[in-house]
VMD Tcl script that builds the backbone (N, CA, C; Angstrom):
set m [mol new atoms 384]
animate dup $m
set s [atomselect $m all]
$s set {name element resname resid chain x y z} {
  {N N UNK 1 A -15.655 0.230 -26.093}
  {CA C UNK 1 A -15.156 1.294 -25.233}
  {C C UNK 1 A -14.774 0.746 -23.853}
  {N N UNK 2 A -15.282 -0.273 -23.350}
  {CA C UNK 2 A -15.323 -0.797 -21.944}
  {C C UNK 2 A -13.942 -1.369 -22.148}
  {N N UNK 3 A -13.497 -2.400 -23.279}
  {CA C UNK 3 A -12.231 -2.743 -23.014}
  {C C UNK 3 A -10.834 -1.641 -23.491}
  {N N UNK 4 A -11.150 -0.981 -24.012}
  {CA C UNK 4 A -10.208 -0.090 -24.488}
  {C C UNK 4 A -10.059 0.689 -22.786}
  {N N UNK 5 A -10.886 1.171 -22.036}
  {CA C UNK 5 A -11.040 1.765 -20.753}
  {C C UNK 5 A -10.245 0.986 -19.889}
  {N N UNK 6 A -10.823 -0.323 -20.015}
  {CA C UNK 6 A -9.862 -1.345 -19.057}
  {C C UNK 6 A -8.372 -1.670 -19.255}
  {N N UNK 7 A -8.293 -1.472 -20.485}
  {CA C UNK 7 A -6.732 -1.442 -20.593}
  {C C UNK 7 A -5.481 -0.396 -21.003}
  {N N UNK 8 A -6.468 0.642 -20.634}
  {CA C UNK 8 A -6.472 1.489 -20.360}
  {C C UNK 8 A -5.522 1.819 -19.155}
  {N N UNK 9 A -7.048 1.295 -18.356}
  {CA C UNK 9 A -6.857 1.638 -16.963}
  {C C UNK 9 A -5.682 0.517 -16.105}
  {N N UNK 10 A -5.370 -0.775 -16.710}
  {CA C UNK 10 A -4.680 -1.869 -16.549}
  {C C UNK 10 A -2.915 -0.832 -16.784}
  {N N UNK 11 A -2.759 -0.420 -17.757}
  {CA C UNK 11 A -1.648 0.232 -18.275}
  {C C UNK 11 A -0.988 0.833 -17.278}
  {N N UNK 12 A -1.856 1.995 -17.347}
  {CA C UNK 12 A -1.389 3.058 -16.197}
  {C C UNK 12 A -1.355 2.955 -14.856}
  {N N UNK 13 A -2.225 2.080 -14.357}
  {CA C UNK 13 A -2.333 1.249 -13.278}
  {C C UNK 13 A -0.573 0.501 -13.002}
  {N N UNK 14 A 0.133 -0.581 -14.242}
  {CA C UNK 14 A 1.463 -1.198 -14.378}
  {C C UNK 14 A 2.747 -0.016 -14.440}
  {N N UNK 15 A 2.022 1.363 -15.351}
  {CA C UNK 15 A 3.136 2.046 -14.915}
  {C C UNK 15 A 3.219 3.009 -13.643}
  {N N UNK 16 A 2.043 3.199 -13.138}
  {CA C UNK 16 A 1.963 3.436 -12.028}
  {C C UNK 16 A 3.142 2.956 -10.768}
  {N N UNK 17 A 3.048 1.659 -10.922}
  {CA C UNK 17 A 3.830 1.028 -9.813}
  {C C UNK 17 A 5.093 1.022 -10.553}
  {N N UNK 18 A 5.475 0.642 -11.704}
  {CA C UNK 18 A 6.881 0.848 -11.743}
  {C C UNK 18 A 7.532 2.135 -11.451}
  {N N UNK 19 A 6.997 3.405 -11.821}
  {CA C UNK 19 A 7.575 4.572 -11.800}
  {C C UNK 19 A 7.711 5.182 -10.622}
  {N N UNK 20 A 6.515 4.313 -9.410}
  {CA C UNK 20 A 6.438 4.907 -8.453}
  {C C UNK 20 A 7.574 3.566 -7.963}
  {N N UNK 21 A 8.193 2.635 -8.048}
  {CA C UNK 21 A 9.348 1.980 -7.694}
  {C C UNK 21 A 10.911 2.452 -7.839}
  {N N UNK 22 A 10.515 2.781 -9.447}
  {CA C UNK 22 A 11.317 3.506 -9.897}
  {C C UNK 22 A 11.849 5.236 -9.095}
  {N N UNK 23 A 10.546 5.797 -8.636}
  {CA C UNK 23 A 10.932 7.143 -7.779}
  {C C UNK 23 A 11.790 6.307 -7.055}
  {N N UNK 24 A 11.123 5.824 -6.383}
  {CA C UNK 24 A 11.537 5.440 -4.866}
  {C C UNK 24 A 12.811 4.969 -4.786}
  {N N UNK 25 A 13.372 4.809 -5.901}
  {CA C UNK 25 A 14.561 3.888 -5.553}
  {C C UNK 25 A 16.267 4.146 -6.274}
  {N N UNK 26 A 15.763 4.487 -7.925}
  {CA C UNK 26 A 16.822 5.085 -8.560}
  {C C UNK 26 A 16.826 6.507 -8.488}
  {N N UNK 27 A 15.588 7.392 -8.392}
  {CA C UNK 27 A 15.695 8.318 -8.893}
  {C C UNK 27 A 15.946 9.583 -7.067}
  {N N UNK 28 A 15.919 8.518 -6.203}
  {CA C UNK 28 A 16.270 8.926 -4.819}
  {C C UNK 28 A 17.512 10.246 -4.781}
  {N N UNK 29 A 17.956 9.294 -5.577}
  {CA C UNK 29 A 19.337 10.069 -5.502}
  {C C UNK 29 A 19.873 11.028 -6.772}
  {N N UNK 30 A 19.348 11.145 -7.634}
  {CA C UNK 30 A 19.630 12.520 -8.077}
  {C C UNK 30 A 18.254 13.160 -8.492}
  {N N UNK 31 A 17.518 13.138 -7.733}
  {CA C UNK 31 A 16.399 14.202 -7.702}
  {C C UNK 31 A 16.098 14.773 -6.403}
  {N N UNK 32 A 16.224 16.343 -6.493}
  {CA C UNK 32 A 16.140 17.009 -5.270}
  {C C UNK 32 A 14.809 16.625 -4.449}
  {N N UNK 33 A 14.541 17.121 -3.430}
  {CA C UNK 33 A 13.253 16.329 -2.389}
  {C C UNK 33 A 12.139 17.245 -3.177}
  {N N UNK 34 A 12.187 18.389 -3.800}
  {CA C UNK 34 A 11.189 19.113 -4.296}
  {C C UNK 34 A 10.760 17.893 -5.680}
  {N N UNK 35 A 11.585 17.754 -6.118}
  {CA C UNK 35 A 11.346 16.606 -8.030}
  {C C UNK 35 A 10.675 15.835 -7.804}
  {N N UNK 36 A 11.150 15.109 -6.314}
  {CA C UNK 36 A 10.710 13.588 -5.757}
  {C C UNK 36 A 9.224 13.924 -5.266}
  {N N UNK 37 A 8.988 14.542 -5.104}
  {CA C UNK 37 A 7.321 15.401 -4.455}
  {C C UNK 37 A 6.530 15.577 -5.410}
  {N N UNK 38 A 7.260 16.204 -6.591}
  {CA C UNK 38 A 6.300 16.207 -7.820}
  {C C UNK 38 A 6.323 15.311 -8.805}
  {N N UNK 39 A 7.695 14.292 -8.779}
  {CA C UNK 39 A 6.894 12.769 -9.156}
  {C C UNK 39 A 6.245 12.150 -8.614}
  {N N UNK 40 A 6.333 12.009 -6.898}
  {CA C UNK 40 A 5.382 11.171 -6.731}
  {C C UNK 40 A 3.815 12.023 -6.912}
  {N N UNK 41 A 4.076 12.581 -6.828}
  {CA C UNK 41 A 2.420 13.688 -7.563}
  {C C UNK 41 A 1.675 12.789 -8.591}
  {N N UNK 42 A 2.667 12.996 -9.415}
  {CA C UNK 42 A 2.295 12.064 -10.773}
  {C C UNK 42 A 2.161 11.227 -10.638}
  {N N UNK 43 A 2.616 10.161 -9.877}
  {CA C UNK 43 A 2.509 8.508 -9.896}
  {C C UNK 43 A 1.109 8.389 -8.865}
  {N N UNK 44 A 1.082 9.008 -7.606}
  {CA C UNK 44 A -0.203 9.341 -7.046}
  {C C UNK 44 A -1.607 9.121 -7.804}
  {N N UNK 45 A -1.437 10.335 -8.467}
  {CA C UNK 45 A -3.045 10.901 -9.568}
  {C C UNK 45 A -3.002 9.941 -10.481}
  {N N UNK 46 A -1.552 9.354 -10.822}
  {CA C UNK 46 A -1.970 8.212 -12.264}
  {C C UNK 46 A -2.435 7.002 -11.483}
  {N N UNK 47 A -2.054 6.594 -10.146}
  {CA C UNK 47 A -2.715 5.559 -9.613}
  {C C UNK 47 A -4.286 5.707 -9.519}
  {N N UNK 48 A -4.401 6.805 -8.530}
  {CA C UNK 48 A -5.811 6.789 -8.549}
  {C C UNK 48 A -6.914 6.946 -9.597}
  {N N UNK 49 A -6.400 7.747 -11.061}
  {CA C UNK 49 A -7.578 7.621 -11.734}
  {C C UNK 49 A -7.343 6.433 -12.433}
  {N N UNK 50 A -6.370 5.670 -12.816}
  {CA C UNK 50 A -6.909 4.304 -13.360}
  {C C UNK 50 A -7.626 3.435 -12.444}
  {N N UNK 51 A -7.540 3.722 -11.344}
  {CA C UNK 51 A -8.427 2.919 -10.333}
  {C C UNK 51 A -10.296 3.758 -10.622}
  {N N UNK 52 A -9.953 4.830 -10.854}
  {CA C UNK 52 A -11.237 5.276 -11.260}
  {C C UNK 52 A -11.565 4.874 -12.538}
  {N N UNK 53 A -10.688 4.638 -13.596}
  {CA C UNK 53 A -11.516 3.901 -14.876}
  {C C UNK 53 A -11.542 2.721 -14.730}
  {N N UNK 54 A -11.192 1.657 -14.296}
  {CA C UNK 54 A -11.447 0.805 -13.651}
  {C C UNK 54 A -12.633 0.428 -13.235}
  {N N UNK 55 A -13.198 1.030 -11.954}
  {CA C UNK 55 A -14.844 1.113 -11.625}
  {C C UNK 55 A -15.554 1.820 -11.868}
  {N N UNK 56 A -15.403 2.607 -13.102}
  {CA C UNK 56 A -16.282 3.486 -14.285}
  {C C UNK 56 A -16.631 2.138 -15.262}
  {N N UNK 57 A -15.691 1.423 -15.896}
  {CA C UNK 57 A -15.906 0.386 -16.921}
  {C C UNK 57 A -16.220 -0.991 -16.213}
  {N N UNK 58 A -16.089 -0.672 -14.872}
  {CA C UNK 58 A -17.285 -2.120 -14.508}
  {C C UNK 58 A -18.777 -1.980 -14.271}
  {N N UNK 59 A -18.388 -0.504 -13.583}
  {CA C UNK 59 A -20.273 -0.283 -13.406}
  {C C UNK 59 A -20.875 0.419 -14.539}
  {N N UNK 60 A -20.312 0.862 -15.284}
  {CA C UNK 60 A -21.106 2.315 -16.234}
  {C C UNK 60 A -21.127 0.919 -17.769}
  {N N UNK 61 A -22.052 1.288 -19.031}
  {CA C UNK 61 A -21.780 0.881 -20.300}
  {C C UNK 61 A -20.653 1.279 -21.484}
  {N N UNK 62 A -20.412 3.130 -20.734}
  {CA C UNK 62 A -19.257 3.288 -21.711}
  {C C UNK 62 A -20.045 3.312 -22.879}
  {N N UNK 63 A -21.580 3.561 -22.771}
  {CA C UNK 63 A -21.564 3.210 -24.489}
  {C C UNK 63 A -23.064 4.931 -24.797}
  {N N UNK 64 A -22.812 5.848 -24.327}
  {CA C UNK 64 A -23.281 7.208 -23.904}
  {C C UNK 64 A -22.166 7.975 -23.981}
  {N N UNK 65 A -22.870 8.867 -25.213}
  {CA C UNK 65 A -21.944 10.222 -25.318}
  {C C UNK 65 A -21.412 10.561 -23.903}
  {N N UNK 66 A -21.907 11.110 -23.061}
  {CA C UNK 66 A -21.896 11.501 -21.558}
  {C C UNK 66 A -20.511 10.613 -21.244}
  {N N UNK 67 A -20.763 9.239 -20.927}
  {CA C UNK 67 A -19.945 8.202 -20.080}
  {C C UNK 67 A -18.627 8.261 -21.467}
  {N N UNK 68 A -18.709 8.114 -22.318}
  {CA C UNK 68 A -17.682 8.143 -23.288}
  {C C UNK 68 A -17.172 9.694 -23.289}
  {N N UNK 69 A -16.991 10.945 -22.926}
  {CA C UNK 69 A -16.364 12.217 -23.046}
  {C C UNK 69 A -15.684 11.922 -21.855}
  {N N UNK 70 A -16.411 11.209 -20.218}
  {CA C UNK 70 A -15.741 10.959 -19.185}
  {C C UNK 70 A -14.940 10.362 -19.013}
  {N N UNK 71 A -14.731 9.055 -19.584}
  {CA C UNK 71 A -13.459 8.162 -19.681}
  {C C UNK 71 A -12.283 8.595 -20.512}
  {N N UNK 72 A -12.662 9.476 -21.927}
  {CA C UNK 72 A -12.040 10.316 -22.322}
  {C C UNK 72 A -11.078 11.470 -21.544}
  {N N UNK 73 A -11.857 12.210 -21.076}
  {CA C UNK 73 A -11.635 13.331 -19.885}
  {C C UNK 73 A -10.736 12.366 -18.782}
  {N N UNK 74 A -10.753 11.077 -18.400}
  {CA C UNK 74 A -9.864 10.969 -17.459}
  {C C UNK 74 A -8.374 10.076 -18.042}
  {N N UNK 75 A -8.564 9.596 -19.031}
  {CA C UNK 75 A -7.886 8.515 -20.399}
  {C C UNK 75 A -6.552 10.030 -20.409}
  {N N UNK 76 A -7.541 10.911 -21.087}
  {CA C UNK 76 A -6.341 12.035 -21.836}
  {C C UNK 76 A -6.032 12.868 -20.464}
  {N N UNK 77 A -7.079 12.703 -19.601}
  {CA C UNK 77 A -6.550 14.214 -18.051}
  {C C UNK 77 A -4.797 13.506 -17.839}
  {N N UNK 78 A -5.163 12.165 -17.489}
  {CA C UNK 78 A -3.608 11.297 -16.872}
  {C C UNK 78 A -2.780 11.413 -17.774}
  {N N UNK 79 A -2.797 10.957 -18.956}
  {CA C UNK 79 A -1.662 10.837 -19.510}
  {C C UNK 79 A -1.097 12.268 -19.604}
  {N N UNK 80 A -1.749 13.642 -20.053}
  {CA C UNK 80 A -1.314 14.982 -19.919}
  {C C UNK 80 A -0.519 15.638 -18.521}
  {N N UNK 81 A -1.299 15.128 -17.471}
  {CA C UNK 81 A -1.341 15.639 -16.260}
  {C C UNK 81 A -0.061 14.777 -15.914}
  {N N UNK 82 A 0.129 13.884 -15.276}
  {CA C UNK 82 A 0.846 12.631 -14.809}
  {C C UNK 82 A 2.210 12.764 -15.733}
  {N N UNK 83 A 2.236 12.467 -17.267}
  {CA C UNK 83 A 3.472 12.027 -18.016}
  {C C UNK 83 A 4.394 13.707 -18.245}
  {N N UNK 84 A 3.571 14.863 -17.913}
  {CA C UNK 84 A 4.013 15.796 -18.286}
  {C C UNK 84 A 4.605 16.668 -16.289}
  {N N UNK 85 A 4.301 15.652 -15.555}
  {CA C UNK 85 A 5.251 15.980 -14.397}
  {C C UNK 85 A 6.586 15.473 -14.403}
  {N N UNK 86 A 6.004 13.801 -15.210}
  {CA C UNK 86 A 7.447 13.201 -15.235}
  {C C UNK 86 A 8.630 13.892 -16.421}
  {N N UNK 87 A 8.140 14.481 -17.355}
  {CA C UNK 87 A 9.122 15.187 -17.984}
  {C C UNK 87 A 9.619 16.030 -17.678}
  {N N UNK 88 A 8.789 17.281 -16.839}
  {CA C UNK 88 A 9.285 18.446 -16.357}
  {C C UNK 88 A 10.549 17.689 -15.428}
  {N N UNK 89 A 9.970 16.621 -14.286}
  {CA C UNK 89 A 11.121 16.389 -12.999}
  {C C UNK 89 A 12.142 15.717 -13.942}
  {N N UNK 90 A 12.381 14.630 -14.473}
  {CA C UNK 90 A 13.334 14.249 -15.528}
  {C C UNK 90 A 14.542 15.202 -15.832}
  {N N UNK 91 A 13.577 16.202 -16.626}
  {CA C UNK 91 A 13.914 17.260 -17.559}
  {C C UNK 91 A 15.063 17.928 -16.554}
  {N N UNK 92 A 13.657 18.439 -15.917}
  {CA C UNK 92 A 14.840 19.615 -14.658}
  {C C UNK 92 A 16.325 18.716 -13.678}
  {N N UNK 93 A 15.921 17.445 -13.392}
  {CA C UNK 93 A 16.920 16.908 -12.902}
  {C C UNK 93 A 18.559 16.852 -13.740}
  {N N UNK 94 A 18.149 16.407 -15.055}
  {CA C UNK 94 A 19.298 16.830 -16.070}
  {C C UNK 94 A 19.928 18.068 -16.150}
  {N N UNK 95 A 19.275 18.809 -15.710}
  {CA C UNK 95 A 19.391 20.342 -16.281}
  {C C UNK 95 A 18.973 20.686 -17.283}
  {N N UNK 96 A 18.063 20.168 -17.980}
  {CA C UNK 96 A 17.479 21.359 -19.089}
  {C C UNK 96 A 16.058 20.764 -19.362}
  {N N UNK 97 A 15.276 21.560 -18.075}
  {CA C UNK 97 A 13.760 21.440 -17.947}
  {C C UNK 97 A 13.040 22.010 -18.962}
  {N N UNK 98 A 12.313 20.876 -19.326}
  {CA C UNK 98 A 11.726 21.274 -20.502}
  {C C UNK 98 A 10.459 22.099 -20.411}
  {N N UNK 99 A 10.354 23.751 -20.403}
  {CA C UNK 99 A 9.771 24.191 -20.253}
  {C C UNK 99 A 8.118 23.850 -20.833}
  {N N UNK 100 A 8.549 23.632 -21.876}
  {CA C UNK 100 A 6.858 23.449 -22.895}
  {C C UNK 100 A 5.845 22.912 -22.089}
  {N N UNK 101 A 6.335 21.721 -20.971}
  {CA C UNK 101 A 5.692 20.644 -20.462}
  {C C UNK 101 A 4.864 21.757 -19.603}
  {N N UNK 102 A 5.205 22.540 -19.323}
  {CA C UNK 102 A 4.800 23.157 -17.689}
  {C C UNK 102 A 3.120 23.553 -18.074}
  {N N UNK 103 A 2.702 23.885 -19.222}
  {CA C UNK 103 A 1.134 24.354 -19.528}
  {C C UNK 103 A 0.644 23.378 -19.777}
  {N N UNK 104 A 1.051 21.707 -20.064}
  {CA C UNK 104 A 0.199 20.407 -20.438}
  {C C UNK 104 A -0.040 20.250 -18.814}
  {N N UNK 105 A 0.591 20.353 -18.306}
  {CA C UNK 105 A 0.206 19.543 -16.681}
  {C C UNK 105 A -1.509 20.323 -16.574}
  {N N UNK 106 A -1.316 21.900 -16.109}
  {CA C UNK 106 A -2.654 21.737 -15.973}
  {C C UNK 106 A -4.186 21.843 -16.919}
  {N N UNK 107 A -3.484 21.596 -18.090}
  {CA C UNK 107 A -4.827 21.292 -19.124}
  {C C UNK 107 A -4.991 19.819 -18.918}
  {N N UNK 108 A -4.048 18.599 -18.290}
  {CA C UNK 108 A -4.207 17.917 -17.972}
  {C C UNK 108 A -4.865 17.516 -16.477}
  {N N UNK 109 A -4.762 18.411 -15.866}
  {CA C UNK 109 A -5.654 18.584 -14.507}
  {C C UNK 109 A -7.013 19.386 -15.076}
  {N N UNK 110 A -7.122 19.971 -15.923}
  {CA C UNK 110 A -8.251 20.613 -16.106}
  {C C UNK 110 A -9.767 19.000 -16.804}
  {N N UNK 111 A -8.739 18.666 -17.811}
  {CA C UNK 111 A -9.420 17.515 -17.760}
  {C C UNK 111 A -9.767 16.540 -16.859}
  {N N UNK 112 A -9.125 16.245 -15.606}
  {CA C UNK 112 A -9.560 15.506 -14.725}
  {C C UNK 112 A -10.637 16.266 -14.272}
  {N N UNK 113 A -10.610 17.539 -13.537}
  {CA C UNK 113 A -11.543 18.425 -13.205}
  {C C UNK 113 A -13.125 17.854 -13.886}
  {N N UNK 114 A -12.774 18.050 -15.464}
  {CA C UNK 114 A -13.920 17.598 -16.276}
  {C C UNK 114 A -14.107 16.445 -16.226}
  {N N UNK 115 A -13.525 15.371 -15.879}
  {CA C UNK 115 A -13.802 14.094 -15.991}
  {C C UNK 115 A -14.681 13.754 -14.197}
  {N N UNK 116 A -14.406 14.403 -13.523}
  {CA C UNK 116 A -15.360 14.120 -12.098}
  {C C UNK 116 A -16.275 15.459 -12.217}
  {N N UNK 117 A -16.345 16.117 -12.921}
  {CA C UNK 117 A -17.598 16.924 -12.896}
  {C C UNK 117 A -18.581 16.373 -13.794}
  {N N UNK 118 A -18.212 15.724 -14.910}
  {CA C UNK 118 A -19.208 14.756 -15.765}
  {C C UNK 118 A -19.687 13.543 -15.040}
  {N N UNK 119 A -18.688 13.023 -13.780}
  {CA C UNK 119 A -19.195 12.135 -13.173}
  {C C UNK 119 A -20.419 12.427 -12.283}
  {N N UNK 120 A -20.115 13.704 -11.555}
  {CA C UNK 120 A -21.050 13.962 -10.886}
  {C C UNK 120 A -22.627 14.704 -11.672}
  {N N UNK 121 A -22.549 14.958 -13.116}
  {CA C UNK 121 A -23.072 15.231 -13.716}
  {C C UNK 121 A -24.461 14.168 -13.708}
  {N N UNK 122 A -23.482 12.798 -14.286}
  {CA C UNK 122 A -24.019 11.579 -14.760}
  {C C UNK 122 A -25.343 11.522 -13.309}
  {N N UNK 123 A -24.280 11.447 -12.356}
  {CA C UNK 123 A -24.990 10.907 -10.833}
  {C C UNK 123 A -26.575 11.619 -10.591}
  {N N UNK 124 A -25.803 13.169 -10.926}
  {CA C UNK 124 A -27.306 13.962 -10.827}
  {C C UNK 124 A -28.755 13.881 -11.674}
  {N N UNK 125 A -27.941 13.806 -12.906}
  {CA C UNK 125 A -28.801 13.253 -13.897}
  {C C UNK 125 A -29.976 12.029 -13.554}
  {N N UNK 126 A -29.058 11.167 -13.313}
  {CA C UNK 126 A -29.429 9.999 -13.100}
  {C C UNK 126 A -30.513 9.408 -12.127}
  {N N UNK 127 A -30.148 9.949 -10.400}
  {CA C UNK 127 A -31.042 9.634 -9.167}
  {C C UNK 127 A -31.777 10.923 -9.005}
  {N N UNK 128 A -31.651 11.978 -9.669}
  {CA C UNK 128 A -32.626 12.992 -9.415}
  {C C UNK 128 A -33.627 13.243 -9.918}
}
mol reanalyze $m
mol bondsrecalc $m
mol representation Tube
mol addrep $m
C-alpha cells in the first residue's frame, strides 16, 4: 500500500505541474478568467493532496483499515475532485460543457473532507 500511495502521490504530483504549466500558458488564451480560476482550483488541491500522500506514506504503515480508507479517501477525493474540474473547464471552453462532471467534483471534495477527517480521527485516536 505504501508504494502504490507513493506513486500515487509521485503521479499527480507530475501532472500537477504540467497542467498547472499547461493553464498557465496554452490554455491563457482561450479560457475565460472564470475557467482559468477553476483550473487552477484543480491543479492547486491536486498539488497539495499528493503532497499529503506523500507524508501520509512516509510517516503512517498504510497497513490499518483506518490509514488504508484514508489514502483511499484522498487517492479517489483527487482524481474525482481535480480531473472532473478539468473536464467541466475543457468542456465549457469548447462549448459543450459536460454537464455530468458537475456532481463528481463535489463527491470528490466530499472525499477529501473524509480523507482529513480520518486523519484527524487517526491523530485523536492515537495521542489521546
Amino acid at each position: 500500500m505504501i508504494l502504490l500511495t507513493q506513486s500515487v502521490a509521485a503521479l499527480y504530483g507530475l501532472l500537477a505541474v504540467i497542467f498547472g504549466a499547461f493553464g498557465a500558458h496554452a490554455l491563457k488564451k482561450t479560457f475565460s478568467e472564470n475557467e482559468l480560476k477553476s483550473f487552477e482550483t484543480g491543479v492547486k488541491y491536486q498539488m497539495y493532496h499528493a503532497l499529503v500522500l506523500l507524508v501520509l506514506s512516509f510517516n503512517l504503515n498504510l497497513d490499518t483499515p483506518l490509514q488504508r480508507i484514508m489514502a483511499y479517501c484522498f487517492i479517489f477525493g483527487i482524481f474525482l475532485f481535480s480531473f472532473s474540474i478539468y473536464g467541466l473547464t475543457l468542456s465549457a471552453a469548447k462549448g459543450k460543457k459536460l454537464k455530468i462532471l458537475g456532481p463528481i467534483t463535489p463527491i470528490g471534495g466530499l472525499l477529501l473532507v473524509a480523507g482529513w477527517g480520518l486523519l484527524g480521527y487517526f491523530f485523536i485516536g492515537n495521542y489521546f
